[in-house]
One Martini backbone bead per residue (centre of mass of N, CA, C, O) as a GRO file, in nm:
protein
  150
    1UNK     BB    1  -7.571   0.730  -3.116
    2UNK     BB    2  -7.773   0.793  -2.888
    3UNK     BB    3  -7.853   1.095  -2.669
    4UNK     BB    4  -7.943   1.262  -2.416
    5UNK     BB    5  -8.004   1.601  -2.385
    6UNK     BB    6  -8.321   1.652  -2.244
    7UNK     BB    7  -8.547   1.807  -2.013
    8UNK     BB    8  -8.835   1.831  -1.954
    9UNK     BB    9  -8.974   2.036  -1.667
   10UNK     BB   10  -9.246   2.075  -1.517
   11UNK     BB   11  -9.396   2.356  -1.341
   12UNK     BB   12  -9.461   2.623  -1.182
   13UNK     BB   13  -9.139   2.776  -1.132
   14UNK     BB   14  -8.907   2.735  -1.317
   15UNK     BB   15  -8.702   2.908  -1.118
   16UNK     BB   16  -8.732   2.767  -0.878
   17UNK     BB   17  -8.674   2.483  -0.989
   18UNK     BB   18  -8.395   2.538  -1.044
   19UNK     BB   19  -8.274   2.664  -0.816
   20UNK     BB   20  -8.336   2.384  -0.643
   21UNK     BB   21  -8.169   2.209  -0.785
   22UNK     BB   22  -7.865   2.400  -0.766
   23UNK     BB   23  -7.846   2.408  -0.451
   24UNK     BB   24  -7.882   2.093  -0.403
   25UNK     BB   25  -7.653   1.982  -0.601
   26UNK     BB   26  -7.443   2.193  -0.732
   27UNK     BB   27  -7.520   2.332  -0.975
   28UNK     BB   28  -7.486   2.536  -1.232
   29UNK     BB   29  -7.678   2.767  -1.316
   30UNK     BB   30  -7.934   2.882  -1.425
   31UNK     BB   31  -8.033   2.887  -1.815
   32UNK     BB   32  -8.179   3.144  -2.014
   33UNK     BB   33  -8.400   3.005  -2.288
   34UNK     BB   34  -8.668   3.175  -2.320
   35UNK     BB   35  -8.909   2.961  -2.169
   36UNK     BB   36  -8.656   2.831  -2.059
   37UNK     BB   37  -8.479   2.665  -1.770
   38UNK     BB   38  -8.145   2.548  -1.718
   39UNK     BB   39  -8.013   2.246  -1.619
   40UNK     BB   40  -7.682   2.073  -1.584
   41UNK     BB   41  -7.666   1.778  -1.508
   42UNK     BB   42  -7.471   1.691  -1.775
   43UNK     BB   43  -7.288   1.695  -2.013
   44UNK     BB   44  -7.533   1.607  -2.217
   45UNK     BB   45  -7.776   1.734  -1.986
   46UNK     BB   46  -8.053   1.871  -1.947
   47UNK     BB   47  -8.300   2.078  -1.815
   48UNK     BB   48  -8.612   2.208  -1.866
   49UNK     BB   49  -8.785   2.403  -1.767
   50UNK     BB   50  -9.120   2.472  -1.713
   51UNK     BB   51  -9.417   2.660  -1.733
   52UNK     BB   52  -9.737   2.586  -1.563
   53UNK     BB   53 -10.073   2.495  -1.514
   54UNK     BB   54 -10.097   2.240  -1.529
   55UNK     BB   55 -10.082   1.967  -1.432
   56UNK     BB   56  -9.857   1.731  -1.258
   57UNK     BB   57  -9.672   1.500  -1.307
   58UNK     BB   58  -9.523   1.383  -1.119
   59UNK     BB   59  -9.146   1.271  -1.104
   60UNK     BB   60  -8.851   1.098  -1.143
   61UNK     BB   61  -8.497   1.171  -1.011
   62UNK     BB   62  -8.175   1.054  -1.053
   63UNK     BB   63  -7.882   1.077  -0.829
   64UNK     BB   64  -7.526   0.978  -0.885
   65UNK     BB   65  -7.321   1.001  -0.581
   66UNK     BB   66  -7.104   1.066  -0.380
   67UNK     BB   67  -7.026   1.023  -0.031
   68UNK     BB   68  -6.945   1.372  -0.012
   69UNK     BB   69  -7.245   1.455  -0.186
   70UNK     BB   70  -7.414   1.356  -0.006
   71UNK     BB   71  -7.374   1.500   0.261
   72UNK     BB   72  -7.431   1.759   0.131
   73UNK     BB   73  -7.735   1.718   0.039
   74UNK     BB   74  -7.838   1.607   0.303
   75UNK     BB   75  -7.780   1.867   0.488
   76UNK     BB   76  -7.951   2.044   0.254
   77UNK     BB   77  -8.204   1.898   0.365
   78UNK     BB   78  -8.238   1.931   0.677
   79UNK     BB   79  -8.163   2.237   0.682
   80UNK     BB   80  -8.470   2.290   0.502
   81UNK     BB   81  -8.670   2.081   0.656
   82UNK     BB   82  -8.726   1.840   0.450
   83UNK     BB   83  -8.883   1.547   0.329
   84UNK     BB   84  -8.745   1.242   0.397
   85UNK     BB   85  -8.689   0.923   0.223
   86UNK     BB   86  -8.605   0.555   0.162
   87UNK     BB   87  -8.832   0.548  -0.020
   88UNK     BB   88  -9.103   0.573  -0.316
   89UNK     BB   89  -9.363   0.558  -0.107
   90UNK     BB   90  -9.315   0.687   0.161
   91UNK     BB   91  -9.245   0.469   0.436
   92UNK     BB   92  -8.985   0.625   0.549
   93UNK     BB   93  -8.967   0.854   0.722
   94UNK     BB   94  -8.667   0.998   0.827
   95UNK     BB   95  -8.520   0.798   0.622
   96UNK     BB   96  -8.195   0.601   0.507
   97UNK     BB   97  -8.078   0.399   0.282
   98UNK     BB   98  -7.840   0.081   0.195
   99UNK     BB   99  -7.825  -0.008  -0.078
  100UNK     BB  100  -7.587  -0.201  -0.199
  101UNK     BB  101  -7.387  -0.028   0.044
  102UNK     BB  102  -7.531   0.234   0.049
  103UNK     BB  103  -7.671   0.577  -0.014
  104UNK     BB  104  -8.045   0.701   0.006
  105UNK     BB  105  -8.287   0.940  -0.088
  106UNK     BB  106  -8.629   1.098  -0.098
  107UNK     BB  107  -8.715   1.412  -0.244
  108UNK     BB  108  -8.891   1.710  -0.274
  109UNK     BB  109  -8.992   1.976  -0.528
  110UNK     BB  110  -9.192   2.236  -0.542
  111UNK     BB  111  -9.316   2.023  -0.777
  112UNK     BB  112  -9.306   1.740  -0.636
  113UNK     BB  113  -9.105   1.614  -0.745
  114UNK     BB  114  -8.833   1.331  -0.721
  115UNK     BB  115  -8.582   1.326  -0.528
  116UNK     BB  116  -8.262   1.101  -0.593
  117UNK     BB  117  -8.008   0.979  -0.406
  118UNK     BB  118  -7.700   0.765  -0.494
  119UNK     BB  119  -7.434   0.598  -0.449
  120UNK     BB  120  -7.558   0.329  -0.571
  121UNK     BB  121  -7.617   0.138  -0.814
  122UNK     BB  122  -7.863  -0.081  -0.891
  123UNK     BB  123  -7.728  -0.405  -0.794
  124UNK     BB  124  -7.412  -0.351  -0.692
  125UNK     BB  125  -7.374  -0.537  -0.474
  126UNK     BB  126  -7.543  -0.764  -0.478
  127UNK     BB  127  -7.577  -1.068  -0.277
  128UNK     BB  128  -7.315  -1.002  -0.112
  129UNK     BB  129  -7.462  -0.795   0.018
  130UNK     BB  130  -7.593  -0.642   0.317
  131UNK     BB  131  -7.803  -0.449   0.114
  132UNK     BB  132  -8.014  -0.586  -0.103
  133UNK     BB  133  -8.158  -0.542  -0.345
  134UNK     BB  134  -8.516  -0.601  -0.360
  135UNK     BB  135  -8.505  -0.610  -0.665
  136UNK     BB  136  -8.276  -0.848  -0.717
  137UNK     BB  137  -8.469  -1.039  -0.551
  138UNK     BB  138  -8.687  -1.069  -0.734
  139UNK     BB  139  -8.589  -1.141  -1.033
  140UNK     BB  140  -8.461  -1.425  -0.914
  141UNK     BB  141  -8.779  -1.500  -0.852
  142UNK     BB  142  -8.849  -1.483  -1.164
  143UNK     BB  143  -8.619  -1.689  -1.301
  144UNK     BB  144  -8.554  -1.888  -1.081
  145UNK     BB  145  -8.261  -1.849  -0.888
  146UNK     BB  146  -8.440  -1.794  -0.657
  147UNK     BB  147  -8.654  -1.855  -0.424
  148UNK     BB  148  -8.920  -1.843  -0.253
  149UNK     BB  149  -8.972  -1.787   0.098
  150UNK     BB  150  -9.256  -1.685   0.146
   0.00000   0.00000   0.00000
């Protein structure tokens, strides 16, 4: 079986940016190897930070957090000012979404990219939750499973 091992995330400065994500949720620090900047994500995952002047198409990284470390990770969010929001297009400034009967929110890193903590995996409460993940009622209204009242 196959298991993902690595992610190249380039950067303006790769120093920078490994050391806000390891700042920001807890991990620890980042270890330098030859042009990359590595941070442990999980067991058998590293970021390998990359410095670059090339563009940067921002990408998005979730992070499965317990509710004890969403709000440790959130209090510095707010702590160092930074902008977040409650959805992925960035409409709901200044607030955390509720889905699955979790909790979410997204903020960005010195390079952009978007990082995402939830304290519940997407579609996990299914539709007795009291806030449905609006992407679990999209996909029963394209299988027919569910009406479309809109």
């Amino acid at each position: 079986m196959s298991v993902l091992n690595h992610q190249i995330v380039w950067s303006r400065d790769a120093e920078t940016s490994a050391r806000f994500l390891t700042d920001m949720l807890g991990f620890e620090p980042p270890v330098k190897l030859g042009h990359f900047v590595m941070v442990q994500v999980s067991p058998d995952i590293t970021f390998d930070y990359m410095t670059t002047d090339r563009a940067i198409m921002a990408q998005h990284y979730a992070f499965l957090v317990s509710e004890n470390e969403f709000d440790t990770i959130f209090a510095r969010v707010r702590e160092r000012g930074l902008e977040y929001w409650a959805d992925p297009r960035h409409q709901e400034p200044g607030s955390i979404n509720y889905l699955d009967d979790g909790r979410g929110v997204y903020f960005n890193d010195p390079s952009g990219h978007e990082l995402e903590i939830i304290t519940r995996p997407y579609g996990s409460g299914g539709l007795d939750a009291e806030h449905v993940n609006p992407l679990l009622n999209e996909e029963l209204k394209r299988s027919g499973k569910l009406p479309d009242l809109s």
